[in-house]
N, CA and C atoms as a LAMMPS dump frame, in Angstrom:
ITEM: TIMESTEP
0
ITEM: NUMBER OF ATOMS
357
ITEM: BOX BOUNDS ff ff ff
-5.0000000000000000e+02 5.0000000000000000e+02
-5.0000000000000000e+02 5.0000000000000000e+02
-5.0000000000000000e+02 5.0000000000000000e+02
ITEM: ATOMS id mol type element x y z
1 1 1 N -193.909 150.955 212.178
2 1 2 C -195.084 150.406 212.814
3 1 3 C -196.317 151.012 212.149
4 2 1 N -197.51 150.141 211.903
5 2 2 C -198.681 150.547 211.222
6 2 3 C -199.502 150.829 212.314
7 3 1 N -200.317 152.269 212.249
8 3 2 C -201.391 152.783 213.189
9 3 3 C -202.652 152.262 212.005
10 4 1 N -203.543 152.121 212.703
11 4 2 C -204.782 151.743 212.097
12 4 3 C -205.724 152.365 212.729
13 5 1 N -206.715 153.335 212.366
14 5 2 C -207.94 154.371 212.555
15 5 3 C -208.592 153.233 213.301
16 6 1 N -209.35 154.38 214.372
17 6 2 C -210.371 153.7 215.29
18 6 3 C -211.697 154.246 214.725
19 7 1 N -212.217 153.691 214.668
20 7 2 C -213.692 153.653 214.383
21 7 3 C -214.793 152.775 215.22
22 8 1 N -215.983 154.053 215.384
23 8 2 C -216.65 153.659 216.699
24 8 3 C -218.022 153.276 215.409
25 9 1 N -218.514 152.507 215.992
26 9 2 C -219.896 151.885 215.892
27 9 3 C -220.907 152.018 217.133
28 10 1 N -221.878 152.924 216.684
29 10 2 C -222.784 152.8 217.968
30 10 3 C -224.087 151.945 217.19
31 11 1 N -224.76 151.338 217.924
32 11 2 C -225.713 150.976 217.543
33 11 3 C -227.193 151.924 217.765
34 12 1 N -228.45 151.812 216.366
35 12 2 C -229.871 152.796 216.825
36 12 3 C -230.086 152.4 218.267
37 13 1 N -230.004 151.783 218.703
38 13 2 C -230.78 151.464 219.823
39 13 3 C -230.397 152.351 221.378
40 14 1 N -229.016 152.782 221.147
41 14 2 C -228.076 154.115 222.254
42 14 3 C -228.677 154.889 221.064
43 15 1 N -228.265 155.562 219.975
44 15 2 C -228.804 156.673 219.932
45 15 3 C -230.382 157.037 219.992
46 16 1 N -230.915 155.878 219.825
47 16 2 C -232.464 156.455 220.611
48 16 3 C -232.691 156.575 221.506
49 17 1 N -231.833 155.824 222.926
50 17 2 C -232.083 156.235 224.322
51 17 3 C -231.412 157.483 224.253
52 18 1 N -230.533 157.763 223.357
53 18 2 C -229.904 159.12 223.681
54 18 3 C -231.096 160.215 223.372
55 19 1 N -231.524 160.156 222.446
56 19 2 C -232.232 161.032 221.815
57 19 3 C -233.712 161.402 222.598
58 20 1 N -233.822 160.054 223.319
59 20 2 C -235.195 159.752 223.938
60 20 3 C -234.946 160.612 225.984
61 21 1 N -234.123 160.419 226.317
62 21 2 C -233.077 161.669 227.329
63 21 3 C -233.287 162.531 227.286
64 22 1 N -232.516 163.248 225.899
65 22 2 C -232.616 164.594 225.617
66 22 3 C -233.941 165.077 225.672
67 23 1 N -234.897 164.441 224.974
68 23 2 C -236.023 164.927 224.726
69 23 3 C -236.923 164.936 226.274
70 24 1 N -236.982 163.929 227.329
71 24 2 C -237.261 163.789 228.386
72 24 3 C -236.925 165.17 229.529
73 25 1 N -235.347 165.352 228.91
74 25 2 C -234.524 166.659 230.043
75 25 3 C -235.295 168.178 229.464
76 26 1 N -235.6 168.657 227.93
77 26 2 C -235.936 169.268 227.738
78 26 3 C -237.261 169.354 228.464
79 27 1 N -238.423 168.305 228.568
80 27 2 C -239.564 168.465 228.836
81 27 3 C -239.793 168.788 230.464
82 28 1 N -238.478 168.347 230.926
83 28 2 C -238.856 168.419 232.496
84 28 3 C -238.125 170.294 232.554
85 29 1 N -237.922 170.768 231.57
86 29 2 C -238.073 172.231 231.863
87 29 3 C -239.236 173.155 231.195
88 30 1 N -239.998 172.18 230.855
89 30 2 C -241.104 173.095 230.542
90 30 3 C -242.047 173.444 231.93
91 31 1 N -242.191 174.487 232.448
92 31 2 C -242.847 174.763 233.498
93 31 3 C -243.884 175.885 233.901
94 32 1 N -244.282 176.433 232.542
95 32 2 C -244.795 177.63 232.131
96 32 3 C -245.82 177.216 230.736
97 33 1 N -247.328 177.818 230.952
98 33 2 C -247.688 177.684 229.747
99 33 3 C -248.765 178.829 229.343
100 34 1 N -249.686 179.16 228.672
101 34 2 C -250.252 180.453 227.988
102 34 3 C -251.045 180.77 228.914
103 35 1 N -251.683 179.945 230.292
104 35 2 C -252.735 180.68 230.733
105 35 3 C -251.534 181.34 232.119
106 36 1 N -250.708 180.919 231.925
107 36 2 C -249.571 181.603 233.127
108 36 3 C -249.449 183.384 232.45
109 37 1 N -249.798 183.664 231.896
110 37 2 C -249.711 184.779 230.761
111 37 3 C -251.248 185.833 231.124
112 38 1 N -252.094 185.206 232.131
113 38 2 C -252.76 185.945 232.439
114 38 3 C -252.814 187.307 232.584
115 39 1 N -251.298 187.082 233.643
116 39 2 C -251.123 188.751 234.443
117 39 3 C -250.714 189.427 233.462
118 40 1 N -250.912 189.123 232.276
119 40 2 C -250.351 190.377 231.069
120 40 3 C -251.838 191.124 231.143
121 41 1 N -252.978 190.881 231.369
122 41 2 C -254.336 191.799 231.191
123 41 3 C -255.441 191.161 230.34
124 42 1 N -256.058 192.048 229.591
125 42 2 C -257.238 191.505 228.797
126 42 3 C -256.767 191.319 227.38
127 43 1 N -255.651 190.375 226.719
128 43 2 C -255.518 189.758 225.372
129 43 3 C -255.651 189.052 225.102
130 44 1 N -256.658 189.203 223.725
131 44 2 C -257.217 188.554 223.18
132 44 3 C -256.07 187.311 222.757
133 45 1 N -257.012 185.877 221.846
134 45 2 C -255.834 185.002 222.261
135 45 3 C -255.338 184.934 220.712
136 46 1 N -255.465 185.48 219.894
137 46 2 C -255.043 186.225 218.606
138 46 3 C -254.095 187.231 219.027
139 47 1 N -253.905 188.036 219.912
140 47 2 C -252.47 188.756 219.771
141 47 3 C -251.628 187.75 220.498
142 48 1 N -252.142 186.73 221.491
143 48 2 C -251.21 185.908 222.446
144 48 3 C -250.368 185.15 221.178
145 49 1 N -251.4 184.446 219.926
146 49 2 C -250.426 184.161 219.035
147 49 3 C -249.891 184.152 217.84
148 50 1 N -250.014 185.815 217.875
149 50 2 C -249.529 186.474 217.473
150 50 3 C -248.114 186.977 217.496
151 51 1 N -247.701 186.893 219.402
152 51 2 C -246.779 187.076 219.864
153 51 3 C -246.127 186.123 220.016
154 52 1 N -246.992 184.518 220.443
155 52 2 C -246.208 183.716 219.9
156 52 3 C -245.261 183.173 218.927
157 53 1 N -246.075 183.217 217.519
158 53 2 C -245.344 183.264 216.321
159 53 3 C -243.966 184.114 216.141
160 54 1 N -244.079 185.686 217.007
161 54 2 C -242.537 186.731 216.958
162 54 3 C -241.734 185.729 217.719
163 55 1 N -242.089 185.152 218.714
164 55 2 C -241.193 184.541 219.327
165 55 3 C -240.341 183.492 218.634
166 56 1 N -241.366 182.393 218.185
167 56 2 C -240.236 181.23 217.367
168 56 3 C -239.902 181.762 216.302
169 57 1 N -239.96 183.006 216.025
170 57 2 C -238.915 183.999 214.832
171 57 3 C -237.731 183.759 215.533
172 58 1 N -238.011 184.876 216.865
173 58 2 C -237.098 185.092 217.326
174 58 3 C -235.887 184.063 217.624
175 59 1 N -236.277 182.75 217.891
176 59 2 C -235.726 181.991 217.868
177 59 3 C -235.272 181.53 216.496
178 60 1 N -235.483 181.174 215.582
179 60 2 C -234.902 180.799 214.529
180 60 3 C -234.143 181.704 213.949
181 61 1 N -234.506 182.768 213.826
182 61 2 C -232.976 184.063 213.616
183 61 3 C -232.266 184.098 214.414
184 62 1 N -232.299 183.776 215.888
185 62 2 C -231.153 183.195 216.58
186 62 3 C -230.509 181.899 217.199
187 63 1 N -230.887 181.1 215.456
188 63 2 C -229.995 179.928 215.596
189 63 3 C -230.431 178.947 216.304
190 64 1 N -231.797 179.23 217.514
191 64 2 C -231.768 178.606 218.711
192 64 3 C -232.676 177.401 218.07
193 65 1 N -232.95 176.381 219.117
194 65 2 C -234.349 175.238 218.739
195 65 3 C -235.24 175.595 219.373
196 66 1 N -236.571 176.047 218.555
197 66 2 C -237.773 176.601 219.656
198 66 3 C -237.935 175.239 220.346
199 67 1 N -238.107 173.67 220.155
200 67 2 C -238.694 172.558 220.576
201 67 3 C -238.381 172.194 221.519
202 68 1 N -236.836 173.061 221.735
203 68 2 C -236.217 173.503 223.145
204 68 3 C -237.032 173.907 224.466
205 69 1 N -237.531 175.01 223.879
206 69 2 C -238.309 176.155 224.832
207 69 3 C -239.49 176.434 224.346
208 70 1 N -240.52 175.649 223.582
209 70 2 C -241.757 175.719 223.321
210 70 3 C -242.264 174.391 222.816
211 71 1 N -243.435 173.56 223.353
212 71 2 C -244.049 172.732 223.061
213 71 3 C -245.494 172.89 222.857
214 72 1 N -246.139 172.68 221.76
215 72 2 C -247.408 172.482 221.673
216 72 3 C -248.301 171.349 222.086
217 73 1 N -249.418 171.095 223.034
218 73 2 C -250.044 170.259 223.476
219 73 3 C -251.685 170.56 222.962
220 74 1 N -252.654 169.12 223.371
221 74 2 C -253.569 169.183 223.487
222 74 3 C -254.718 169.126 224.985
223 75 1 N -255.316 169.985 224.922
224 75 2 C -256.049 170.099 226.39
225 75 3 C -257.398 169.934 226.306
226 76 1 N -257.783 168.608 227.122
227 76 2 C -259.423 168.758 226.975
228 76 3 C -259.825 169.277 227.788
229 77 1 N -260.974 169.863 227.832
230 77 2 C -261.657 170.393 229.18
231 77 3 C -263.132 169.841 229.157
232 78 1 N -263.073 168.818 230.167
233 78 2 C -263.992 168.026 230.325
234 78 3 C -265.412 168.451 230.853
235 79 1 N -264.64 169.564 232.139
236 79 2 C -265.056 170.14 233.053
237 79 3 C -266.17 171.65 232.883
238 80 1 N -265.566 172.315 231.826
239 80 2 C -267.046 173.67 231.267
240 80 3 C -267.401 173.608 230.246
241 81 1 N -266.831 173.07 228.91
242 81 2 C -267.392 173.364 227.385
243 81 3 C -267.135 172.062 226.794
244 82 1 N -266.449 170.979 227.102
245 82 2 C -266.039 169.67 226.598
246 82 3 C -265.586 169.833 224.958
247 83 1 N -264.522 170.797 225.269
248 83 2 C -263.83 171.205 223.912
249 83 3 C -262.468 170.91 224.143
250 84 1 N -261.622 170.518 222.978
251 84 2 C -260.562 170.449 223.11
252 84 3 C -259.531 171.63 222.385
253 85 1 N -258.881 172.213 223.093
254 85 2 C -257.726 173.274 222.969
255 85 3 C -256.458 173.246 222.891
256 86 1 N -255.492 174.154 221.749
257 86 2 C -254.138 173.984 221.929
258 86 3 C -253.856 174.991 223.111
259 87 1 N -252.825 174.325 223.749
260 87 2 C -251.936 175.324 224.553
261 87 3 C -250.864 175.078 224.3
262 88 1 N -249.674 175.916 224.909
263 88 2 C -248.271 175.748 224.567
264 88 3 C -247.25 175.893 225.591
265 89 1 N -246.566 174.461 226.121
266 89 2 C -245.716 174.898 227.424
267 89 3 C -244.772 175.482 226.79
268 90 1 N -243.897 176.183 228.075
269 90 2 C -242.899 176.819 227.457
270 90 3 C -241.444 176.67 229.166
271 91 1 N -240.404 176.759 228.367
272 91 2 C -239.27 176.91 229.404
273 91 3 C -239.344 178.236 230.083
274 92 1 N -238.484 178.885 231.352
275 92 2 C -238.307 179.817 231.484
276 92 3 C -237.67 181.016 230.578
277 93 1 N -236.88 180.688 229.693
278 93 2 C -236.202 181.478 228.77
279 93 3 C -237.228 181.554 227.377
280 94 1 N -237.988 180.761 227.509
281 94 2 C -239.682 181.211 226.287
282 94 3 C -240.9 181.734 227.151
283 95 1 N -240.943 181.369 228.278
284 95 2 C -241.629 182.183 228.83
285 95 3 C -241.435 183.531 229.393
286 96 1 N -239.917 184.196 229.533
287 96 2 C -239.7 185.189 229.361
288 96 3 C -239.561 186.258 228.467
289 97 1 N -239.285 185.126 226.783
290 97 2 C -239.488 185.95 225.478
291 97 3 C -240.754 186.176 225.372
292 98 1 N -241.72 185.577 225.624
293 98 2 C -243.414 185.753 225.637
294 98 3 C -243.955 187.006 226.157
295 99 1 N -243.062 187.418 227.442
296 99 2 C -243.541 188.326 228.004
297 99 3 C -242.844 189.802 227.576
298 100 1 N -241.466 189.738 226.885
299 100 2 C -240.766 190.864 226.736
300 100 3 C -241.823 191.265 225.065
301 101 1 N -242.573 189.876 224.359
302 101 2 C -242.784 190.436 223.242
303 101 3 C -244.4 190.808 223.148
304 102 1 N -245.185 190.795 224.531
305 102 2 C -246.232 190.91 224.758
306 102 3 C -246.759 192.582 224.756
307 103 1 N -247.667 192.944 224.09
308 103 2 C -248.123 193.959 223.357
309 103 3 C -248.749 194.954 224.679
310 104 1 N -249.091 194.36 225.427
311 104 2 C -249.916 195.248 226.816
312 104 3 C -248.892 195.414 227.891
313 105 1 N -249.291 196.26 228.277
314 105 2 C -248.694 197.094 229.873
315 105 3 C -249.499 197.103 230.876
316 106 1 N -249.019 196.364 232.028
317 106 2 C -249.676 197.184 233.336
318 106 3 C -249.095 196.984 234.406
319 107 1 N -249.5 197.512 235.537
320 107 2 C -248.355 197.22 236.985
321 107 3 C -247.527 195.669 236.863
322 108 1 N -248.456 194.176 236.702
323 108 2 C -248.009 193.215 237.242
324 108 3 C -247.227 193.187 235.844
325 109 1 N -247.752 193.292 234.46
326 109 2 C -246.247 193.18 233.612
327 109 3 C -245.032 194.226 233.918
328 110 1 N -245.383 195.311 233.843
329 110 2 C -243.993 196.296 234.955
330 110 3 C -242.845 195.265 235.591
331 111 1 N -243.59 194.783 236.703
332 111 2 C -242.865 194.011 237.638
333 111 3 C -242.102 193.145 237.194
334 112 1 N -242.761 192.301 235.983
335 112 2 C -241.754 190.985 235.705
336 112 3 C -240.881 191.549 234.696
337 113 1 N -241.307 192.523 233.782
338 113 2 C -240.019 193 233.164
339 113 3 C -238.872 193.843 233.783
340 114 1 N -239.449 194.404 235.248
341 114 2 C -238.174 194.996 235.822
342 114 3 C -237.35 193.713 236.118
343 115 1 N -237.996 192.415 236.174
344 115 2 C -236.926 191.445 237.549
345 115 3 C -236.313 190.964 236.03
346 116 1 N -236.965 190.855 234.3
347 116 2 C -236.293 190.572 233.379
348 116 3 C -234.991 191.022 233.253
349 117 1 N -234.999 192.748 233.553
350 117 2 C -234.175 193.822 233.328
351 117 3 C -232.818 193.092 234.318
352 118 1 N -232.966 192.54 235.152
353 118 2 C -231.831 192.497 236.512
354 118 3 C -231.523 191.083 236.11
355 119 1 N -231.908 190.051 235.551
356 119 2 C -230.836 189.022 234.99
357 119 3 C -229.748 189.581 234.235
């Protein structure tokens, strides 16, 4: 008896809803972004990305997808200087690398790196 190979055909049109999903599920975990980074103290926004940049190191030496856990946006502010600004959402697991690679100390960073310490 002759077996004959199965072969699947998907058409672009599933793998772009697929792709278009994925990208949707990632975004609905972005829930964190640079001015959430306040309670780190008075840094300037040159070390913020500064520390940013260690981070999507950090990620690419470990294999990971920053686009995962970091998105860059545009923000107008209509409302005090009518300038437009990057900010950058981030997941919980980039918003926790943000903070472990953040250069200042004080009580309220203390706190979130002890509750880091206990995951």
């Amino acid at each position: 008896m002759n077996t004959h190979p199965i072969t699947r055909h998907t058409s672009n049109k599933y793998r772009a809803a697929s792709s278009d999903f994925e990208e949707a599920l990632y975004d609905s975990m972005f829930h964190y972004s640079l001015r959430h980074l306040a309670f780190t103290g008075n840094i300037s926004n040159e070390r913020i990305l500064d520390t940013l940049q260690k981070v999507l190191q950090v990620c690419y030496l470990a294999g990971i997808n920053s686009k995962h856990h970091f998105k860059q946006i545009y923000v107008f502010d209509a409302t005090n200087t009518g300038t437009l600004y990057v900010d950058w959402l981030m997941s919980k697991k980039g918003f926790n690398l943000m903070v472990m690679q953040t250069p200042s100390l004080n009580e309220e960073m203390a706190r979130w790196l002890w509750e880091l310490a206990d995951l």
